[in-house]
C-alpha positions as CSV (number, residue, x, y, z in Angstrom):
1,X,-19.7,41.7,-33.5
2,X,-21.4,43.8,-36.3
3,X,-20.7,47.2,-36.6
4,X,-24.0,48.5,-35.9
5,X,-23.0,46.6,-32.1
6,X,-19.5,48.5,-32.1
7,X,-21.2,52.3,-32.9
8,X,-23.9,51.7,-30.3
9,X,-21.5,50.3,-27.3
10,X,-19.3,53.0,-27.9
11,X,-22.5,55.7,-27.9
12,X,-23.5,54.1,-24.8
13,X,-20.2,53.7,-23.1
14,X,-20.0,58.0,-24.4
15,X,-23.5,59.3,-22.3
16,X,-23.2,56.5,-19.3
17,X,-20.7,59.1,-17.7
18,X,-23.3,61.7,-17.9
19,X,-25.8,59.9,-16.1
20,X,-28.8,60.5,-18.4
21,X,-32.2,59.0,-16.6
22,X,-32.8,57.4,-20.4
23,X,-33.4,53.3,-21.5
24,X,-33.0,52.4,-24.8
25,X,-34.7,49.8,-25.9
26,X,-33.7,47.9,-29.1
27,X,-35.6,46.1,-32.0
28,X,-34.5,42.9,-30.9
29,X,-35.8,43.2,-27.0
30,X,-32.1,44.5,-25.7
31,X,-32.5,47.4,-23.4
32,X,-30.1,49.5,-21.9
33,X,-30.0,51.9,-19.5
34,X,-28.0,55.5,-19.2
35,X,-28.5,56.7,-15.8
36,X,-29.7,54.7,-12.4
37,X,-32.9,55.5,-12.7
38,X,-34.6,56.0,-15.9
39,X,-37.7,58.3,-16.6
40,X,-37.7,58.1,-20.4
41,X,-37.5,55.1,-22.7
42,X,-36.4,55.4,-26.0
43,X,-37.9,52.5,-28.6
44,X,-35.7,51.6,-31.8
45,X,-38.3,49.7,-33.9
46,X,-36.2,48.5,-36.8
47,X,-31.6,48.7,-37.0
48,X,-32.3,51.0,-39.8
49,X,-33.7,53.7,-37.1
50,X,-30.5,53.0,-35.2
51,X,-28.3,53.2,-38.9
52,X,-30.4,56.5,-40.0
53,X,-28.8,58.5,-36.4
54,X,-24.9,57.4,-37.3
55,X,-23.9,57.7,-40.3
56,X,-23.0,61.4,-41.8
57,X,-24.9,62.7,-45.0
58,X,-28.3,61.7,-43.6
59,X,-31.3,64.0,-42.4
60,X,-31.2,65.6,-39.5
61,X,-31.8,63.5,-36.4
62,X,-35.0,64.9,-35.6
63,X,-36.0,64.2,-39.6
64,X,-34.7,60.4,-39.5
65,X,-36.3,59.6,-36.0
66,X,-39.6,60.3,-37.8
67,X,-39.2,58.8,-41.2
68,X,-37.9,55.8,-38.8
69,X,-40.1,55.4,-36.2
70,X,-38.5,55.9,-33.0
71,X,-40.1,56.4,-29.8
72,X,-40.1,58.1,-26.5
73,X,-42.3,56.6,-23.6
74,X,-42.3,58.5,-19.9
75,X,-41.5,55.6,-17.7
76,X,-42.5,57.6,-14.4
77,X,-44.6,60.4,-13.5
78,X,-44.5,63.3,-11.3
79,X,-46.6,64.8,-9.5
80,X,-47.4,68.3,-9.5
């Protein structure tokens, strides 16, 4: 298993106790989901997206999901 795969299992394993209505979806088509029912879907284009969030001495998350390219896509809509 590479270590990318070790970090993100263990992230995942971390926020599936919380229940979090998020999917991720990976670069190379795996998708995961936090919660049962998922309203937001998070894309990781490239593993450098995914390498840019876990490794200390890089910018901000909010500053590497944009130089990397990440997404979020509503997966359900409410009505008001």
């Amino acid at each position: 298993m590479m270590l990318w795969q070790n970090r993100f299992n263990a992230f995942v394993a971390r926020l599936r106790s919380h229940a979090i209505p998020l999917r991720i979806r990976l670069w190379n088509g795996a998708e995961t989901d936090l919660g049962a029912s998922p309203a937001v879907m998070l894309t990781v284009p490239r593993i450098a997206a995914l390498l840019a969030q876990s490794f200390p001495g890089q910018p901000g998350p909010c500053r590497a999901a944009a130089d990397q390219g990440l997404q979020l896509w509503r997966l359900k809509w409410r009505r008001a």
